[in-house]
Each structure stands twice: as C-alpha cells, then as structure tokens.
N, C-alpha and C positions, 0 to 999 in steps of 0.2 A: 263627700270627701273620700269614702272609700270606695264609690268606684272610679274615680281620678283615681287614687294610687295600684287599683286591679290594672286601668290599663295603662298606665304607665310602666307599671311591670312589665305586660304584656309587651309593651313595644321594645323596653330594651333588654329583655331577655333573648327575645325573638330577632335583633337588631341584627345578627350575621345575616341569618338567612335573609332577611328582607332587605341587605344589601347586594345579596348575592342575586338573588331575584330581578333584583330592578337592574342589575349591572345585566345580566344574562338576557334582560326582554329588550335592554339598549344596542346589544350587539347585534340579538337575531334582527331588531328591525331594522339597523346599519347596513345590514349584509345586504341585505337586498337592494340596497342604492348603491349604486353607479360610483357616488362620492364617496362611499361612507359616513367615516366620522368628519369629514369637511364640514358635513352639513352642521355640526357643533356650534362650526365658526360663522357659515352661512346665513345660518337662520336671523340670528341677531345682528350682522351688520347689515342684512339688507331690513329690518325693521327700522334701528336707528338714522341708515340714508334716507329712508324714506320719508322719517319727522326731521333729520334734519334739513331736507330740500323743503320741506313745507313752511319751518322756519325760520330756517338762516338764508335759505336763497326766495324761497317766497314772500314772505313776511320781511324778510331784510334784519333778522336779530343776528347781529354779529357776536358779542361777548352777553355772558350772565356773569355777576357779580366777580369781573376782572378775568374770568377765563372763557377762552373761546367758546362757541357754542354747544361746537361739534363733543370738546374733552366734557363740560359739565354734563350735557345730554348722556354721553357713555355714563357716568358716575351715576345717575340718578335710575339711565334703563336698564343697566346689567340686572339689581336687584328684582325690579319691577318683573323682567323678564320670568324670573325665578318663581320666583312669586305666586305669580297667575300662571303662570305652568302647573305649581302647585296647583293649586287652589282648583283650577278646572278639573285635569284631568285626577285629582281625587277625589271629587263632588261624584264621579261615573266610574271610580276602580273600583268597588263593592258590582255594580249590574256588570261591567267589564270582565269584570274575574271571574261572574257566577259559574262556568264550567270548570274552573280548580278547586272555588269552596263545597261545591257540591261533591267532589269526588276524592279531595283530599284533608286531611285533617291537620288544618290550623288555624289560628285564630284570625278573625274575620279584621283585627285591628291593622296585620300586615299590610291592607291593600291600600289602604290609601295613606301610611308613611312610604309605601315603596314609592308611591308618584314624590312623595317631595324628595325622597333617595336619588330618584334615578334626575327631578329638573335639578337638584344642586351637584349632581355630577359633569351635565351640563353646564351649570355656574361656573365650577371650578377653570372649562375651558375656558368660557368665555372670559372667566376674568383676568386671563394671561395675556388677551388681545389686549383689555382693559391695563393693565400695568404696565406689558409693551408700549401702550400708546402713551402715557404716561411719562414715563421713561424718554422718547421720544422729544416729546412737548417740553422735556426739561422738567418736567415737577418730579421734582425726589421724594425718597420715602422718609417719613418722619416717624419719630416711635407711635405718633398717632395712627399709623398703618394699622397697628396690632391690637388696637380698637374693632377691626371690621369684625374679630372672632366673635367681640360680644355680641355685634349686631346678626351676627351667622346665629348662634346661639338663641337671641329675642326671636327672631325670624322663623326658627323651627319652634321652639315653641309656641308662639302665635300660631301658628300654620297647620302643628298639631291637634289644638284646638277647634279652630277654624272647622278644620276639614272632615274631625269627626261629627261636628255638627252636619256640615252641608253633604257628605258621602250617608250618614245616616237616613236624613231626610230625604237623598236622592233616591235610594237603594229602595222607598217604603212607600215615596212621592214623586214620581216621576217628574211632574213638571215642576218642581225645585230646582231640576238640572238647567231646562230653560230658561228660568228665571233669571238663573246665577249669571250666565253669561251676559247678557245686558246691564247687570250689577256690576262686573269687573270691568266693563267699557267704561261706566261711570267713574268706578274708583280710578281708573288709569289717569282720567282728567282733574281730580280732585285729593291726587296722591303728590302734586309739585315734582313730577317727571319731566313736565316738557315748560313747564313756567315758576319764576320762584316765589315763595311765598310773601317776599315782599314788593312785591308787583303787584299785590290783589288789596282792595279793599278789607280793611279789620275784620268786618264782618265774616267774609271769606278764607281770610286767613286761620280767624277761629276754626272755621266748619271744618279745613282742611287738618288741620293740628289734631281735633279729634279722628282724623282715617288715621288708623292702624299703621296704614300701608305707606304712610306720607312720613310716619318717625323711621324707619327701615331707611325707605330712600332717601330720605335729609341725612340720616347716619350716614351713610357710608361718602355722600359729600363732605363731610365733616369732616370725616377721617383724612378721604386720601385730597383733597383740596383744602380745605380750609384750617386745619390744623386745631382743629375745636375736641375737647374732650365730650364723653357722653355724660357726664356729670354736670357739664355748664346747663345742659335743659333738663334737670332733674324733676321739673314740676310734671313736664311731659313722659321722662321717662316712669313716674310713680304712674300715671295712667296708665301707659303704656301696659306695665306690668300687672296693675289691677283690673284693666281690659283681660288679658291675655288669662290671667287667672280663671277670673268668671266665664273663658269659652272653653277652660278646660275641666272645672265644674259642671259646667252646663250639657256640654258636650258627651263626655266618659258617661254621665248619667242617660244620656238620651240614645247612645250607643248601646249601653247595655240592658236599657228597654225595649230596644226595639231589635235588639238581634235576636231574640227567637224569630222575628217575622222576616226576617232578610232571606233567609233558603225559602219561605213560603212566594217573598214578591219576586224571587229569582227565574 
C-alpha cells in the first residue's frame, strides 16, 4: 500500500510536466507529416471502415441492438482505440525513453503515463468525429453523456495500473513487450468491440465480462446509446474496481522493485 500511494504521488505531482511532455512529443512527431494533426482523425476512421466493411458489407450486419452498425461500432472503437494506444506504447516508454532517463532527473513513473497523456489527447479528437456523427444520426445527448467522465476516470486508472506492471516488466524483460502485443489482439476480440455481448453463448459472455477492457467499452455504449447508468451493472463495476485496485498494488510494488535495475537493462 505504501508504494501505491509513493507513486501515485509521483504521477500527480509530476502531472504538468508529463503533460507538457507528451503534448510536445505529439507535435514534433505531427510536424514531420504532410497532414499533421489530420492524422488524429485519420488514423481511426480508416480502422473502423475497415471492420466496418468486414462486417456490415461483408458479413451483412446491418443494426446492433437497434442502431446502425457503423454508429455502435464508433461507440465501442473510439475507447478500445485509446486504450491499446495506452497499453502498448507504455509497455516500451521506459526502453523508449532510456536516453532522457539516463541524462535527466525524473522519476521513471513519468514514462508511461505520458503514453496514456499523449493516446487520450488523441481520444479527445477523435471523440468529436464521434459526437459529430452522433449528432448527425439524430441520437441526442442525454444527461447520461456525463457518465463517460466516470468511464474516462476507470479507464486511467486501470491503465495506470496496467502499464506500470507491463512497462516494468518490459524495461527488465524484453520479451514481455512481444508477448503483449498478441495479448491485446486477443483482448480486442473478447472486449465486445466489433460483436455484443448478447450474441455469444453464456459461457462467453462470462469470460468477456471478466476483460477489463469490455466494462470501458460497454460503458461508454451505455452512455451515449443506450441511456443506461453505470450503477445499473454495479456487480460488474465492484470487480471492475477491485481488479483495477489489485494492478495498482501489484504494480507500484513491482515498479519500485525493479527500478534500481531499469538504468542497469537501459
């Protein structure tokens, strides 16, 4: 417990600079493309055409649970997107950064909140295409909107967690880093992004209910379609948060065992 509250201090004391950081590393690498910040927009609509041509024009699914494919598809990938932006590229910001931690003095917990800094700045764009379309579509906003901050909120916490476990173990274990990515292809399919939970056998249903990653993106469904509070699946959300707990115990503790050996495997 007390090194969960070490680095949680850590991150939100240090919270300017590691946004200033992650905003300053999204620029310089903007500047160099052609499009810039398009690519904000880019990046995610051409993922979502992609599963939605595989299935709504391939597969032939037209509606999920009364809304088009293409709107619940948005609803369920924007988070997902987020997410696994997270999750990878802070699994590799500790070995990524070793030429700043070696030469400048800060805490080593900065590097992989800047990665979820800099993919929910991203978020924020895309989720305007996301509301835009919305809007569009005719679904208005309900006060259940104001529900997504909770799920913004679960999100980074989990992620927090998450990532100090998998950026520790990357930075000490190299092929942790490999690992992960085959792990987050898995999760993507057993996270209720591209099929709903009630489409699958119980069995299934369960396995999915237990990913982390599947209460995020059924939330923010919730919210901006289906008009659901986050309290109606409270049994889910107590997991939810006693998961997220135990990867930020587990985590903080295995971070700060293993960072004296981080500049050594640097």
């Amino acid at each position: 417990m007390k090194n969960m509250f070490i680095v949680l201090r850590e991150i939100a004391v240090h919270m300017p600079r590691t946004i200033r950081l992650a905003l300053y590393e999204n620029r310089s690498r903007r500047s160099q493309l052609l499009l810039g910040r398009v690519w904000d927009f880019l990046n995610p609509l051409f993922q979502i055409l992609i599963y939605w041509f595989v299935f709504s024009v391939g597969l032939k699914t037209e509606t999920r649970n009364g809304f088009p494919y293409a709107i619940w598809l948005m609803c369920g990938m924007m988070p997902w997107l987020a997410m696994n932006a997270s999750s990878v590229n802070a699994a590799n910001a500790i070995q990524a950064n070793a030429h700043v931690l070696k030469n400048v003095s800060i805490p080593v917990t900065i590097m992989p909140v800047k990665a979820i800094v800099r993919a929910y700045y991203e978020h924020l764009w895309t989720m305007g295409i996301l509301i835009t379309t919305l809007l569009c579509c005719r679904i208005w906003p309900t006060w259940h909107w104001l529900e997504l901050a909770y799920y913004l909120a679960a999100a980074w916490m989990f992620l927090i967690g998450f990532t100090l476990i998998s950026s520790s173990l990357s930075a000490v274990y190299r092929d942790f880093f490999e690992f992960l990515n085959p792990v987050m292809r898995l999760l993507f399919y057993i996270s209720s992004v591209v099929w709903p939970l009630e489409s699958l056998p119980e069995d299934l249903q369960f396995i999915m209910q237990l990913n982390p990653f599947a209460y995020i993106v059924e939330g923010y469904r919730k919210c901006l379609l289906y008009g659901e509070s986050f309290l109606a699946n409270w049994q889910q959300g107590l997991y939810f948060w006693g998961l997220t707990l135990a990867l930020l115990l587990l985590g903080s503790m295995l971070h700060m065992r293993l960072r004296k050996r981080f500049i050594d495997q640097l």
